[in-house]
N, C-alpha and C positions, 0 to 999 in steps of 0.2 A: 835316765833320771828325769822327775817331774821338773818341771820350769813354770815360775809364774811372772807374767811381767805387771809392771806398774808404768801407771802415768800420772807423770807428776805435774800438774799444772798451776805455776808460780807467779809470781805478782811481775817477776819480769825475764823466766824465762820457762818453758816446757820442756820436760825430759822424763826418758822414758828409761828403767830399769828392769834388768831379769834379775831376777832373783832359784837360786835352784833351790832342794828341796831341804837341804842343812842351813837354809837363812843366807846364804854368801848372797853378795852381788857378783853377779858375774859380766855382765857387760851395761854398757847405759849409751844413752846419749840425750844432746841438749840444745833446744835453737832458744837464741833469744829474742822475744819481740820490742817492738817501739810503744815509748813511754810516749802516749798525746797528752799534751798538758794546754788546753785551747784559753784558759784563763787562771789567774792566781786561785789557788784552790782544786781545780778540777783537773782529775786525772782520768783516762781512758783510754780504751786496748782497743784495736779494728779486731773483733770474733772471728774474723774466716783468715786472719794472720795466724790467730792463735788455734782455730782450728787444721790448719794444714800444717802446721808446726806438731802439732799433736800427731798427726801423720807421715812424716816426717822422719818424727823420734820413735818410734815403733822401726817403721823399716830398720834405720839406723841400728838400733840397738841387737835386734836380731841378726844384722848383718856383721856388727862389730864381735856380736857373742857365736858366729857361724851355727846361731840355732834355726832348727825349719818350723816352722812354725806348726807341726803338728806334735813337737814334740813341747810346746806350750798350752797348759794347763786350762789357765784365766786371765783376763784382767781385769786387774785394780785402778780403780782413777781415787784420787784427792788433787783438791783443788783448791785456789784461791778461795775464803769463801768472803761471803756479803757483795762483790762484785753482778752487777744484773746485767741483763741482754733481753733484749723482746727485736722478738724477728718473724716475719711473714710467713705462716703457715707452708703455702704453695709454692714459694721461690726457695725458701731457705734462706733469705737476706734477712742479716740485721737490718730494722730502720732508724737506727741509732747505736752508736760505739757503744761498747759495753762500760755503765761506770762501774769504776773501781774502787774497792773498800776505801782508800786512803781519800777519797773524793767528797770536797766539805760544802757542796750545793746543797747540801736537804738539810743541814744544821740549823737548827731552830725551830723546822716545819710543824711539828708538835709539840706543846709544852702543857704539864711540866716533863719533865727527861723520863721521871719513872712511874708515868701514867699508866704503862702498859705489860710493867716488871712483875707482875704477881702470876699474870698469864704467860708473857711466852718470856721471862728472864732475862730480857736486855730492856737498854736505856735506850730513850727515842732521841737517839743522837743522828749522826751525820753517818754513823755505819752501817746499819740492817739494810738489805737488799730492799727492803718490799719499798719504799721509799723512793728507793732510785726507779726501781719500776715503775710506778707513780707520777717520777716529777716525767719520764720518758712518753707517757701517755697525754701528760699537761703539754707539752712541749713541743714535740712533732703533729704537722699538721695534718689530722684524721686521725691519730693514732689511737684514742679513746674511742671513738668511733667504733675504727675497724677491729676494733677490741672487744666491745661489747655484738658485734658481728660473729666473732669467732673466729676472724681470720689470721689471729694474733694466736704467739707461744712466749712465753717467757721463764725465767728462770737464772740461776745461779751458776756461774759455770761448767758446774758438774753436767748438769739438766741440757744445756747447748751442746758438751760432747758427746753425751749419751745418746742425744738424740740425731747428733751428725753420725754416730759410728753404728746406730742401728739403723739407719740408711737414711734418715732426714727428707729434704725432698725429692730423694734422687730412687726412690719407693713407689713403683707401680700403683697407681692407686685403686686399682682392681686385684690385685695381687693378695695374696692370704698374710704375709709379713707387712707390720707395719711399725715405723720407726716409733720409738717409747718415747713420753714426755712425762719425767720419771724424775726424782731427787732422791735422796736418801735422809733421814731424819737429821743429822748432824747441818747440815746444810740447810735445811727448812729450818732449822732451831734458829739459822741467824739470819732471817728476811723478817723479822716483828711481824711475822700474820699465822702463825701458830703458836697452837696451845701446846705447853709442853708435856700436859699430863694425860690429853688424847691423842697427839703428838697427829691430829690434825689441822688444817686452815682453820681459823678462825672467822665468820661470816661476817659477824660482827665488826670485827678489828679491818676485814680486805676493803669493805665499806667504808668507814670510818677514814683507812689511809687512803685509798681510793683504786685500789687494785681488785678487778676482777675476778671471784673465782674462777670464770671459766678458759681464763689463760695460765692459768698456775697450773704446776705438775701437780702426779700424781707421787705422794710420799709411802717411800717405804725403807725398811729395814737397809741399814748399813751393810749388813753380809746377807748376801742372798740373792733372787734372782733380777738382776737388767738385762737380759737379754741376751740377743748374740751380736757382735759384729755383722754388719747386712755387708759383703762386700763383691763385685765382679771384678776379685783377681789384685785389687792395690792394695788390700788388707788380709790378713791371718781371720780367718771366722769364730774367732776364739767367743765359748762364754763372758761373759762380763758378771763377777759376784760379787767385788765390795765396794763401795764408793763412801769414803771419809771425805769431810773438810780438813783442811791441810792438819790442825793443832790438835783435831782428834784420831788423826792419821797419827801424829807424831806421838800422842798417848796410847799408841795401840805396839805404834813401833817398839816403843819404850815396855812394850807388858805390864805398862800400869792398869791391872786387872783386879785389884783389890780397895778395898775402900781405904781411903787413906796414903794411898800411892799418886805422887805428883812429880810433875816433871817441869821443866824451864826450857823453852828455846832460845837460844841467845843468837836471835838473829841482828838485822837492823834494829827490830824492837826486842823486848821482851814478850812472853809468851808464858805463863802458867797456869797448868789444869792439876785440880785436884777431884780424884775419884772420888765422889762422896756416895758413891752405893745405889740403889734400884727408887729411890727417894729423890724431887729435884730438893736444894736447899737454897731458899733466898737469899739473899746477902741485904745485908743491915751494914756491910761496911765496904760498898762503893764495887762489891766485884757482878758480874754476870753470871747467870744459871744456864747454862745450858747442856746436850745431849752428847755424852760421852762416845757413844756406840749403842748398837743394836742386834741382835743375831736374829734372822728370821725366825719365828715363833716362840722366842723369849723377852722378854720385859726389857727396855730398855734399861743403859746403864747410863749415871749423870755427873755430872760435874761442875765445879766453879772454876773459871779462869777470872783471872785479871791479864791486861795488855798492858805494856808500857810502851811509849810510844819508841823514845832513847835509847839500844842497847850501840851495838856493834857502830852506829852511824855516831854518837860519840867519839871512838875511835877515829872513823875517817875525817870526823872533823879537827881531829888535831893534828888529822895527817895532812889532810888537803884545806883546810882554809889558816889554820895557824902555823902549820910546818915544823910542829914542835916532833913529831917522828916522823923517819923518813916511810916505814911501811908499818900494816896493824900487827905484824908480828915484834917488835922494836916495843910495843907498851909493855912487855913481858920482860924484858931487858934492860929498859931505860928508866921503870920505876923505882922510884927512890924506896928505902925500906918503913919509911912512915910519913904521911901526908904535910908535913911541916906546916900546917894550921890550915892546909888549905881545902876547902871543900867546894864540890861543882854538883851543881842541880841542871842539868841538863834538858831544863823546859824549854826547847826550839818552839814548840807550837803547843805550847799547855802543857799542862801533868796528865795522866792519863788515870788507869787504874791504880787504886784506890780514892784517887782523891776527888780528879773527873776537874780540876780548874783552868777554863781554855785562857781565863785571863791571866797567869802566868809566863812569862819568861826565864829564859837561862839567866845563872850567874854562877861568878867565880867569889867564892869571897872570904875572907881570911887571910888574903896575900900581905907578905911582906917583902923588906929587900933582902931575905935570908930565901926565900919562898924561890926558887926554880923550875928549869922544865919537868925534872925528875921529878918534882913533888905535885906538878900539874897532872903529869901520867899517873900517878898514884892515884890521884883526887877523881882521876876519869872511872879507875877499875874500879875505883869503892866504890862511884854514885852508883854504876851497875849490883856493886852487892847490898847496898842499902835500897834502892829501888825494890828489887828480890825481894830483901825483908820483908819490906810494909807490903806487901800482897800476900805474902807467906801468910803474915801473920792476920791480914785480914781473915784470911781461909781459914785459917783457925779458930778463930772468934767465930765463924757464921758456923762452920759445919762441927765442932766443938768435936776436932780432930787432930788429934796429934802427926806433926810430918815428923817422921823419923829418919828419911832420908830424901833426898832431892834428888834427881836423877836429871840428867841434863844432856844434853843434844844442839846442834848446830854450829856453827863453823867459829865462833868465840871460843866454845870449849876446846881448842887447841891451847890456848896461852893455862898453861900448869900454876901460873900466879894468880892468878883470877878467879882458878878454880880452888885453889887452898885458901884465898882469903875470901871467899864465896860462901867455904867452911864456916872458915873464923868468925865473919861477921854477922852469921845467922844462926850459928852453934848448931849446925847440924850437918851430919855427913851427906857428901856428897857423892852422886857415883856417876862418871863416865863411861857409855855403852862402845864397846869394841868400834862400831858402826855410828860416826856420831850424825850423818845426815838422816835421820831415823823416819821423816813422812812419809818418804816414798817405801820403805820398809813397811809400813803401818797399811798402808794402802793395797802391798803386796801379800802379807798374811791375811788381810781382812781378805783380800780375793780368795787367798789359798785356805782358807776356812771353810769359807761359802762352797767351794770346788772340791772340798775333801783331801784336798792335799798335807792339810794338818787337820787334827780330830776337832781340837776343839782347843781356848785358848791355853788352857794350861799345855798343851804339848807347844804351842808359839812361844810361851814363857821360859820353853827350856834351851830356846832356840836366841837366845836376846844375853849375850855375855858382858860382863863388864867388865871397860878397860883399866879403869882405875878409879881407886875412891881415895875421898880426902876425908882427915877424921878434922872435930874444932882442932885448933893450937893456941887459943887467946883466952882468958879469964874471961868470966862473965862483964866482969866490971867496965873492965877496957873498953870492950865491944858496944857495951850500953851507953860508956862514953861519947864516943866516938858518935854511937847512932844519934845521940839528942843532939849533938854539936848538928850532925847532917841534920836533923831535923829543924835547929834554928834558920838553916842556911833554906830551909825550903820555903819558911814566912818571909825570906828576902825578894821571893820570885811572883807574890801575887800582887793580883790588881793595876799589872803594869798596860794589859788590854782592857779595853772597856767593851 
């Protein structure tokens, strides 16, 4: 039997999965690395943690699955993305931690936000890579310098393991093999220095932010060729064919293959991508354009996501700073059967997509002394299904596409209440995939595409089962109720930052 593995590298742990050749996971493993957080705002990873973790969970996983590694096919990487790393040519060092998506130093750097939306599809916020790259050259001393030198590499995580695992600097520099400094399209879509519709650098815009072309990778197709493994003996030499960012990994897991096919991850945040077909489509109501996938020598495929910032971390905060349940599986059980007036806007740090307000804050509000824990845990799974909505329905409005069913993935889609009223509040069915951790799947077909091991996506689509779908159960009326109610409750939460 073929095997293909995946590497899945996460905002705060690495793992790596085989997958064999009917879609099962068959074995995996996971290390997790350390959250550096050096000031209020800034988040960052040490790269050679997260690369030897990446190493690591390969062995691991073949040894957990007692596979020999020539009986594995490819791999697959998805990755964190918008996270940057610039590191020394000749040594392989980082000369700076890698920042990381969540990481709000570059906030403000450019204005206005959607100066630069018509070309490469995002808002010049605190998120795209090219930025962080950017402030990393302003900041260390010589680093611009030694940049415009040559003696610099930078990139997006994917780009740092690609280029560790086809041998990095540990490559003969007379030798015929040389390590690739290589991205995949998905991944350059979210560093704001690509055009999305040559779907290369931007000369103009790497200038402008202040990023070098000549430390940026080279971009290419999502499935197809990065290379091999360079290794003496501590790694499998396997091909390397597909490399997604984590949400287009998880739209690939998902078989959302056709135009009009959207998915949700309900992780800490939210997460929705909507296929909108071989065309990008702007959005005019607050979401991002960006690169679905790609198959070498076919036209890319595109999509709109929206982010929320609040999904599942909601959750733990009623778990761990209010105490109102004792664990997140308890909100499925502990919710009262209607919100008893009360509704929660869960702006910890702004609203996110659709609306983009960082001067926002949370609030609870509508309580009375009839109002209880039960109706707080209600109030938490709805802002999750009303959050949903208003990006659903943005997606709609822009790509003037009907969602006919939502398909959904990550570790919230276990609570069955949440995903019926998920239903309910958005009047459309919903379907849960057998396999609901789905990026590191997305990452694995995309490798096993590229490697031949599946023809082509529609045979991956038959390989993608669902575990359960919810149909509506609520009147239109009800639901639209409810939604303005959440929606008054959302002009409670602005202007409380300046």
């Amino acid at each position: 039997m073929n095997f293909v593995a995946a590497l899945d590298q996460g905002t705060t742990s690495t793992r790596c999965v085989i997958v064999n050749s009917t879609g099962e996971v068959v074995a995996s493993a996971q290390y997790e690395h350390e959250q550096i957080m050096p000031r209020k705002g800034w988040v960052e990873h040490d790269p050679l943690e997260i690369w030897t973790n990446a190493r690591r969970a390969i062995f691991a996983a073949m040894a957990e699955g007692d596979i020999s590694p020539g009986a594995v096919t490819s791999l697959g990487i998805t990755n964190q993305r918008e996270t940057a790393v610039v590191w020394d040519k000749a040594t392989g060092r980082p000369i700076y931690n890698a920042i990381v998506w969540q990481d709000t130093r570059t906030s403000g750097m450019f204005e206005p936000a959607n100066k630069w939306q018509r070309t490469t599809g995002l808002l010049a916020n605190s998120y795209p890579a090219g930025p962080k790259i950017a402030w990393i050259l302003d900041h260390v001393d010589g680093a611009r310098e030694r940049a415009e030198a040559g003696e610099l590499l930078a990139g997006t995580i994917d780009t740092w393991l690609l280029w560790n695992l086809t041998g990095g600097a540990r490559v003969p520099a007379d030798g015929e093999h040389r390590a690739l400094h290589v991205t995949d399209v998905t991944n350059a879509s979210r560093t704001l220095l690509m055009d999305l519709r040559s779907l290369q650098w931007d000369e103009e815009l790497c200038q402008e932010i202040g990023v070098p072309l000549g430390i940026l990778p080279e971009i290419r197709p999502s499935i197809g060729d990065f290379g091999r493994i360079y290794s003496r003996g501590f790694l499998p030499t396997l091909p390397i064919s597909g490399v997604l960012g984590d949400q287009q990994a998880a739209l690939f897991g998902q078989a959302c293959f056709k135009e009009g096919d959207a998915k949700n991850t309900y992780g800490t945040g939210l997460f929705l991508l909507l296929n909108t077909g071989l065309e990008p489509k702007f959005s005019e109501h607050g979401l991002l354009t960006t690169v679905a996938y790609q198959q070498d020598g076919q036209p890319p495929v595109y999509a709109l996501e929206g982010s929320v910032a609040v999904g599942g971390s909601l959750i733990q905060w009623l778990r761990d700073q209010l105490g109102i349940i004792p664990d997140a599986a308890s909100s499925e059980t502990i919710a009262a059967k209607d919100n008893g007036g009360v509704y929660i806007v869960p702006a910890f740090s702004g609203l996110f997509a659709p609306r983009w307000r960082a001067d926002a804050r949370g609030v609870i509000v509508g309580l009375t002394r009839f109002a209880d824990r039960h109706h707080i845990a209600r109030a938490a799974l709805e802002a999750t299904c009303f959050q949903t909505r208003e990006v659903v329905e943005a997606m709609v409005a822009d790509a003037d596409i009907d969602v006919t069913h939502l398909r959904v993935d990550g570790g919230m889609t276990d609570n069955n209440l949440l995903m019926q009223m998920q239903a309910d509040l958005l009047g459309t069915t919903v379907v849960r995939p057998e396999e609901i951790e789905t990026t590191a799947l997305g990452a694995a077909f995309a490798a096993g595409v590229g490697a031949g091991v599946w023809a082509d996506t529609a045979e991956v689509a038959t390989l993608v089962h669902s575990d359960q779908r919810w149909e509506p159960d609520m009147a239109a009326a009800e639901r639209d109720a409810l939604y303005a109610e959440w929606n008054k409750a959302v002009t409670r939460t602005l202007d409380w930052e300046g």
